[in-house]
Residue frames relative to the residue before (quaternion, step in Angstrom):
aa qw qx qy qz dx dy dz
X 1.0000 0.0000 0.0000 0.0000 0.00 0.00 0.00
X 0.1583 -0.7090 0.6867 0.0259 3.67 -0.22 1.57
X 0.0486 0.8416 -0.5368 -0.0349 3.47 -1.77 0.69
X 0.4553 -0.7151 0.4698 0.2462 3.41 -0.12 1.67
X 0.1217 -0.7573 0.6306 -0.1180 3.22 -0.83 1.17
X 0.1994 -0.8674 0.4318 -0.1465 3.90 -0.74 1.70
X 0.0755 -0.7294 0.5343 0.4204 3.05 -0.81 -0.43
X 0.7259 -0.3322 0.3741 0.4719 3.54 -1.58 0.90
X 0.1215 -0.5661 0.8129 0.0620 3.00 -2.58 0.62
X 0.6030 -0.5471 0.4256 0.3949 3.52 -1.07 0.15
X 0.6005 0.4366 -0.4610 0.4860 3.66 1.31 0.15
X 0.6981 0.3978 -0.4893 0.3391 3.80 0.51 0.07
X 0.5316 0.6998 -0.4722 0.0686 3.58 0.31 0.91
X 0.3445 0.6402 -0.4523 0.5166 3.10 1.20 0.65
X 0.5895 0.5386 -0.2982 0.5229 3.94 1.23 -0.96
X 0.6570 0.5600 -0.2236 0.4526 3.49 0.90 -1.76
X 0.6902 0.4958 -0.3595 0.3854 3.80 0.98 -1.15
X 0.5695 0.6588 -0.4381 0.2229 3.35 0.93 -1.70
X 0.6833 0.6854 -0.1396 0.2095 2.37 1.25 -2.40
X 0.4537 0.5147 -0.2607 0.6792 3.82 1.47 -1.23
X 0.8085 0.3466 -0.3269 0.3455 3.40 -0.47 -0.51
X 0.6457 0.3286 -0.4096 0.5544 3.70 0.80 -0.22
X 0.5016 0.6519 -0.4692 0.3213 3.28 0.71 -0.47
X 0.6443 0.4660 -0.2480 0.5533 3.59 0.56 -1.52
X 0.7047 0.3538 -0.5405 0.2934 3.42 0.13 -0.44
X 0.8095 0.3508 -0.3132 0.3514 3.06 0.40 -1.13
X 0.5355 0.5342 -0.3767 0.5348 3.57 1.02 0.95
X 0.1667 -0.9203 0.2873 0.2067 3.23 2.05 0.27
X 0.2134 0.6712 -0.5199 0.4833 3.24 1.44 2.05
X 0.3627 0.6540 -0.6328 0.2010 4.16 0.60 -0.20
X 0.6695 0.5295 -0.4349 0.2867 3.57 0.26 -0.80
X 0.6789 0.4141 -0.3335 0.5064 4.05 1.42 -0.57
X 0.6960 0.4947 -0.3826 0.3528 3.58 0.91 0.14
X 0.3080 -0.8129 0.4492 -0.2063 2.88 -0.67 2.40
X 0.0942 0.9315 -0.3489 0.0426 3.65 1.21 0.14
X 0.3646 -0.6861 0.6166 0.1269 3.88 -0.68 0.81
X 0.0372 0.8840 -0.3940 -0.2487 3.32 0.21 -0.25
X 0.3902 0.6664 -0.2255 0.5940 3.04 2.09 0.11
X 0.6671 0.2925 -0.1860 0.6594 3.92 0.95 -1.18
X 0.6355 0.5568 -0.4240 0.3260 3.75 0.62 0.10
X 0.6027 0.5421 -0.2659 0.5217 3.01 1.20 -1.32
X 0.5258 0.5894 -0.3462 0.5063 3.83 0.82 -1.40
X 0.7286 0.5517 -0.1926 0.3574 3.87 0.30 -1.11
X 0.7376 0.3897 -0.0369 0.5502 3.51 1.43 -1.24
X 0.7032 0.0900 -0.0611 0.7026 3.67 0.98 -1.01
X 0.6465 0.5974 -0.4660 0.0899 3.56 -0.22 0.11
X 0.8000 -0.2825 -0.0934 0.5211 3.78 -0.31 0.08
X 0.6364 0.3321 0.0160 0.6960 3.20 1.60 -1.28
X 0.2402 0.7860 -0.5668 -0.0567 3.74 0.16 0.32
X 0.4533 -0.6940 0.5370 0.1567 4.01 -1.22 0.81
X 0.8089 0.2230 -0.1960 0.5075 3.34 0.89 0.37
X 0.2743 0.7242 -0.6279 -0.0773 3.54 -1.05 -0.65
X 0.5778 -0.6123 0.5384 -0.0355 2.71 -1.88 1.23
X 0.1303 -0.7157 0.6736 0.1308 3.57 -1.45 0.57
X 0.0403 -0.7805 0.6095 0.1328 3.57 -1.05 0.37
X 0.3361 -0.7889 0.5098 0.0693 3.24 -1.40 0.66
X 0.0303 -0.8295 0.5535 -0.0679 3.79 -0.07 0.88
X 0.3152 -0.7327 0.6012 0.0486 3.85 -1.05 1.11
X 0.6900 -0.2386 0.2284 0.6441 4.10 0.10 0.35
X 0.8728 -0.2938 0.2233 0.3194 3.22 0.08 1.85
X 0.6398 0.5408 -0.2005 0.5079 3.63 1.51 -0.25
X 0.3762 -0.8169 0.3673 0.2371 3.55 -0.16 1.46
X 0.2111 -0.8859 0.4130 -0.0071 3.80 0.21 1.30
X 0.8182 -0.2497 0.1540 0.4946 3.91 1.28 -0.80
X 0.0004 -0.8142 0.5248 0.2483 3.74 -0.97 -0.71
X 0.3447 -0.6587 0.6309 0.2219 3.24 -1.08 -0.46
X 0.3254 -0.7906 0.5185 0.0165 3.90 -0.82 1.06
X 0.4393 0.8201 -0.3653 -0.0325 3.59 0.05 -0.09
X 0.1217 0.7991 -0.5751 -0.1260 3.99 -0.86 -0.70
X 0.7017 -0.4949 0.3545 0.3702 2.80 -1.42 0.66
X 0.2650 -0.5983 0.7538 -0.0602 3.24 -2.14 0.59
X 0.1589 -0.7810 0.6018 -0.0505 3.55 -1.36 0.71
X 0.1097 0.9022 -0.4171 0.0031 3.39 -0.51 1.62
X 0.5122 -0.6263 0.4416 0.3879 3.45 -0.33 1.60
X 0.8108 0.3277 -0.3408 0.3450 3.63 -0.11 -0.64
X 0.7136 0.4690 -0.3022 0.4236 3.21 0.96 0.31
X 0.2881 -0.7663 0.4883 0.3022 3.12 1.49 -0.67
X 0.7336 0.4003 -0.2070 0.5086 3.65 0.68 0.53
X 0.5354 -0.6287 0.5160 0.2276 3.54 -0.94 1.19
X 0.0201 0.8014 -0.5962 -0.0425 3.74 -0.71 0.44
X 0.4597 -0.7286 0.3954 0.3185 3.48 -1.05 -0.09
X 0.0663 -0.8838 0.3976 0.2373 3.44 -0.89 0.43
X 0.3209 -0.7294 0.4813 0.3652 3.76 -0.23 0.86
X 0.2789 -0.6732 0.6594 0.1847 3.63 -1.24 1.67
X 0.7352 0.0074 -0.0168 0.6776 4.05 0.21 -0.27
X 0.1694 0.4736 -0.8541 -0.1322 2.71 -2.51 0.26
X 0.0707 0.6997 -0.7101 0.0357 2.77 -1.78 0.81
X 0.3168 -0.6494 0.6910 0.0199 3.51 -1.53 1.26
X 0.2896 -0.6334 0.6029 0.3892 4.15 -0.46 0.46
X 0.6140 -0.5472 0.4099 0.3944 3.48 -1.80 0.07
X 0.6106 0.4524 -0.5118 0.4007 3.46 0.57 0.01
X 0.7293 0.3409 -0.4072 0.4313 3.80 0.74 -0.23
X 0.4988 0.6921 -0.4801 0.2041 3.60 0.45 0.05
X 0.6684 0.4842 -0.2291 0.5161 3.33 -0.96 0.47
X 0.6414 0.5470 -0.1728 0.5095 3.87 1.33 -0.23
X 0.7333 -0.4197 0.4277 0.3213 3.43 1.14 0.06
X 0.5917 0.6535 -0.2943 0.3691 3.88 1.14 -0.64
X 0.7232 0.5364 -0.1560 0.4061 2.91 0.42 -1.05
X 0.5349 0.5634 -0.2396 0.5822 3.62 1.69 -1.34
X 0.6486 0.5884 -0.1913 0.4434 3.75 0.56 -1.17
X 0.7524 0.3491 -0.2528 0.4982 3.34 0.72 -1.14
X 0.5399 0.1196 -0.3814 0.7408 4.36 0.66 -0.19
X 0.5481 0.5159 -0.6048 0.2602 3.36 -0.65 1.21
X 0.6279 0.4612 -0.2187 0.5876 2.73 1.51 -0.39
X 0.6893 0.4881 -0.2316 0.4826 3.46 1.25 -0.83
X 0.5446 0.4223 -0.3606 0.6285 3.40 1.25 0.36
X 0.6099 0.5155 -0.3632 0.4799 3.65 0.17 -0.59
X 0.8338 0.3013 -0.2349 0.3986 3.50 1.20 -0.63
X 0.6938 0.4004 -0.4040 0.4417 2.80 1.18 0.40
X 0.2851 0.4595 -0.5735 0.6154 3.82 1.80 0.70
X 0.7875 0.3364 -0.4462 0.2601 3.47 -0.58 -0.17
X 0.7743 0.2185 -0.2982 0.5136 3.83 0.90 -0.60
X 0.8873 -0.3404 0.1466 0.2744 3.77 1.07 0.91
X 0.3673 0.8853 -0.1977 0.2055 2.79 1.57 -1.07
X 0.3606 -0.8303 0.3745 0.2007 3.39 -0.68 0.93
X 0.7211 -0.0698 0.1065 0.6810 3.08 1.54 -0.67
X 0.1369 -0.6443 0.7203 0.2175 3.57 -1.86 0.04
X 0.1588 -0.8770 0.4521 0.0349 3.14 -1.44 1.03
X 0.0965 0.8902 -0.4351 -0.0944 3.83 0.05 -0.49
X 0.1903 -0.6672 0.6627 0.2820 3.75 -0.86 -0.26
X 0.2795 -0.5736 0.7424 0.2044 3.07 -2.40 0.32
X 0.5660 -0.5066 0.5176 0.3937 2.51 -1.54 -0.80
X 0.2361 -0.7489 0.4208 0.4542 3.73 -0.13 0.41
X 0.5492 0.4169 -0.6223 0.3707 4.08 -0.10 0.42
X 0.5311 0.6096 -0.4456 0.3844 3.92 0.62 -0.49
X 0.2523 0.8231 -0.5025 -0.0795 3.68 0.28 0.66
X 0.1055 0.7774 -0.4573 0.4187 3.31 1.14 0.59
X 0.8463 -0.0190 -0.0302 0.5315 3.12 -0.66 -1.21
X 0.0095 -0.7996 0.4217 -0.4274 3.65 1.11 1.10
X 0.8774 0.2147 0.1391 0.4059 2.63 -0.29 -2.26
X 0.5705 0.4658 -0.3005 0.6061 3.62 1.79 -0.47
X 0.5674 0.4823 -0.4219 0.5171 4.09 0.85 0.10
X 0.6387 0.4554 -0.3606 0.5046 3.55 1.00 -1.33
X 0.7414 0.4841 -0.3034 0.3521 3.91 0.07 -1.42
X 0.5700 0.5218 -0.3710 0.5150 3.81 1.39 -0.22
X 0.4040 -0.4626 0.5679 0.5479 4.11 1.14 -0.76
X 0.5453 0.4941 -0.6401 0.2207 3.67 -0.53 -0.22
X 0.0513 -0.8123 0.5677 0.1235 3.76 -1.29 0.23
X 0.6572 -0.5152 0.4708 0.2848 3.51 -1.37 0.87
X 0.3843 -0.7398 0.5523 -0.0006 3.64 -0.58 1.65
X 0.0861 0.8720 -0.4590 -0.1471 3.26 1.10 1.24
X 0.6722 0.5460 -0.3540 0.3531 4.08 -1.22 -0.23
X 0.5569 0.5559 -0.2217 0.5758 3.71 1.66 -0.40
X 0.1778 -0.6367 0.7368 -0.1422 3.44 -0.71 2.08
X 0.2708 -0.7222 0.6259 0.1155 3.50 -1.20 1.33
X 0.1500 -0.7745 0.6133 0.0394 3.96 -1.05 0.80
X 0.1105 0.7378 -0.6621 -0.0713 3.32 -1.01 0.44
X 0.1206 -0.7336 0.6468 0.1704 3.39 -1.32 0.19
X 0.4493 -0.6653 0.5361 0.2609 3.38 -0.56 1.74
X 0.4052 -0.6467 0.6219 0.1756 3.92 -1.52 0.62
X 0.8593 0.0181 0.2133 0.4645 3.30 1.34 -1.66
X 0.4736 -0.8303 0.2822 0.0819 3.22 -0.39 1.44
């Protein structure tokens, strides 16, 4: 199972949402995903956009993506990327997709310098666990993630 791998256009958000949306489920988060799809698109393709996105398709069959934007570490002196989602559906997993897609997100960031790429799981998701570990990536132990919501 070969899989053409892109970057996004401003016509795959409706693909890009689903995609967020199965995610969350099967991260049994759908209930916090609140999408604009108007302020999304604006966000990804618009004049200034803060992210951008790869997608992955198998004979014309929508197969995964990858989310990301840039980041900026004082101790490094160098902007890096961070991957906000990946996701491969379950029928493509296991095929190589998922590897491909931060393949590409690494390739871009060897190419504009980058100091690093970064992301989080969940820790019950061992799955993609063991697919972070089997790539070299490693668990940043002693680091507690915070957010403070803006908007309800």
């Amino acid at each position: 199972m070969t899989a053409s791998i892109r970057q996004a256009a401003a016509d795959d958000v409706g693909d890009i949402i689903s995609l967020i949306r199965e995610l969350a489920d099967y991260e049994k988060l759908l209930g916090q995903v609140n999408i604009d799809p108007t302020h999304f698109t604006r966000e990804l393709f618009g004049e200034n956009p803060v992210c951008f996105c790869f997608m992955a398709h198998v004979e014309g069959a929508l197969a995964g993506f990858i989310l990301s934007f840039y980041n900026f570490s004082t101790f490094l002196g160098r902007r890096g990327i961070y991957i906000e989602d990946l996701y491969v559906r379950p029928q493509f997993r296991g095929h190589g997709i998922g590897q491909g897609l931060i393949n590409h997100v690494i390739e871009k960031a060897k190419n504009e310098g980058c100091g690093c790429v970064e992301w989080q799981v969940l820790d019950w998701n061992t799955p993609s666990i063991a697919f972070y570990e089997k790539l070299g990536a490693h668990h940043k132990a002693g680091w507690l993630t915070y957010q403070l919501p803006l908007h309800k």
